[in-house]
Phi, psi and omega in degrees: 000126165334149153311302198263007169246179202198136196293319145357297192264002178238007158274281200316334206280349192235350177230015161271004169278001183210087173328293167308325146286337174307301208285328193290314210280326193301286178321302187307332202277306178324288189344294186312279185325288173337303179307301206280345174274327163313315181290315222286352196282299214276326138019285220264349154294342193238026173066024164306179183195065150280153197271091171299327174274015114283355163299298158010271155332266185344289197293348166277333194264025184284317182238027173290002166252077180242326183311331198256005178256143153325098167185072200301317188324325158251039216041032193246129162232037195262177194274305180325157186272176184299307172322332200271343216293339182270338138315318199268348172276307172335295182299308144003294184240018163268336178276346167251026186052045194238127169261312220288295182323289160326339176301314197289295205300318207271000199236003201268343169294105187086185170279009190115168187220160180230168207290318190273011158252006150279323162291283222290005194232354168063037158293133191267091176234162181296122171316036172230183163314152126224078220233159183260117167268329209291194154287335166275314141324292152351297177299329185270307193316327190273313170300330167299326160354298190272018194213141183252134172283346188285117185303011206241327209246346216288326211266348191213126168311153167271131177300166154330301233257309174282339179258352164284356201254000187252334156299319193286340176318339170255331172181133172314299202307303212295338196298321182298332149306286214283344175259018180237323174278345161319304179300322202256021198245300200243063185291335177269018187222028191244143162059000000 
C-alpha cells in the first residue's frame, strides 16, 4: 500500500457522505482486523510468517465496496445487490493499484465461492473461483466469519456453533473449511 495512503483515508474517501455505513463498516473492519492480527501474531509465535502489516491493510479494507450495494438496512443505497460488494472492492483497489488487497475483497464471502456453485446457484458473479489461498487471505476470511454488520448484532462475536450453523445452510463442504481453519488459526479453542 503507498506510504501516504491508509485504509482510513481510502474508507473516508467513498463513506464519508454516509455516516451510518461509515461507523458500521469502520466497526465491523476493527473487529474483523483485531481477530485476524491475533490469530496471525499468534501464528507467527508457533513459527509461521504471515505479513501483518498487510493483514492489517487487508482486514479494514475487505468490504469496502458495500457503499455501492442495495443495503438500506446498513445505510448502502447503491444499485448492486449485496453479494457483489467484494467484486465491487476489488475493481476499487485494483484501480489503486492494491491487487493483493483486491484479492481479500473479491475472495472473503464465506469460505469462499467456486466458479461451479456460482453457475449453479445463478449468482451474480464473475463465473471463476473465488476462494482465499494465501494465508492472509484465509486468515481474514475466517475472522469476518465471526462478526456481523447488522447494528443489533455488531458488538459481539458469533460463537462457533452459530457460524457453522450459517454455513452449513449452504453447504456441508464449507463447515469442514471453516473446522480445518479453526484447528489452524485458534486450536486452543477447536474441537
Amino acid at each position: 500500500m503507498p506510504a501516504r495512503l491508509k485504509p482510513a483515508d481510502l474508507i473516508d474517501r467513498y463513506y464519508l457522505p454516509h455516516p451510518q455505513a461509515r461507523t458500521i463498516l469502520l466497526d465491523h473492519s476493527r473487529r474483523v482486523t483485531r481477530r485476524a492480527l491475533t490469530i496471525a501474531r499468534a501464528l507467527r509465535d508457533r513459527g509461521r510468517t504471515p505479513d501483518l502489516q498487510f493483514i492489517a491493510e487487508a482486514a479494514m479494507l475487505h468490504d469496502i465496496g458495500m457503499i455501492f450495494t442495495n443495503a438500506p438496512d446498513i445505510g448502502c443505497h447503491g444499485e448492486a445487490p449485496y453479494l457483489q460488494h467484494g467484486i465491487i472492492g476489488a475493481r476499487l483497489l485494483k484501480e489503486l493499484g492494491l491487487p493483493d488487497h483486491a484479492r481479500v475483497c473479491e475472495r472473503h464471502t464465506g469460505v469462499g465461492l467456486t466458479a461451479v456453485e456460482i453457475e449453479q446457484d445463478n449468482l451474480p458473479l464473475p463465473r471463476r473461483n473465488m476462494l482465499p489461498e494465501t494465508l492472509e487471505e484465509r486468515i481474514i476470511c475466517y475472522a469476518d466469519l465471526f462478526y456481523s454488520k447488522d447494528p443489533g448484532k455488531s458488538h459481539q462475536a458469533k460463537n462457533t456453533q452459530t457460524v457453522r450453523q450459517q454455513l452449513e445452510h449452504f453447504d456441508r463442504g464449507k463447515v469442514l473449511i471453516f473446522d480445518r481453519w479453526r484447528a489452524e488459526f485458534e486450536p486452543d479453542h477447536c474441537c
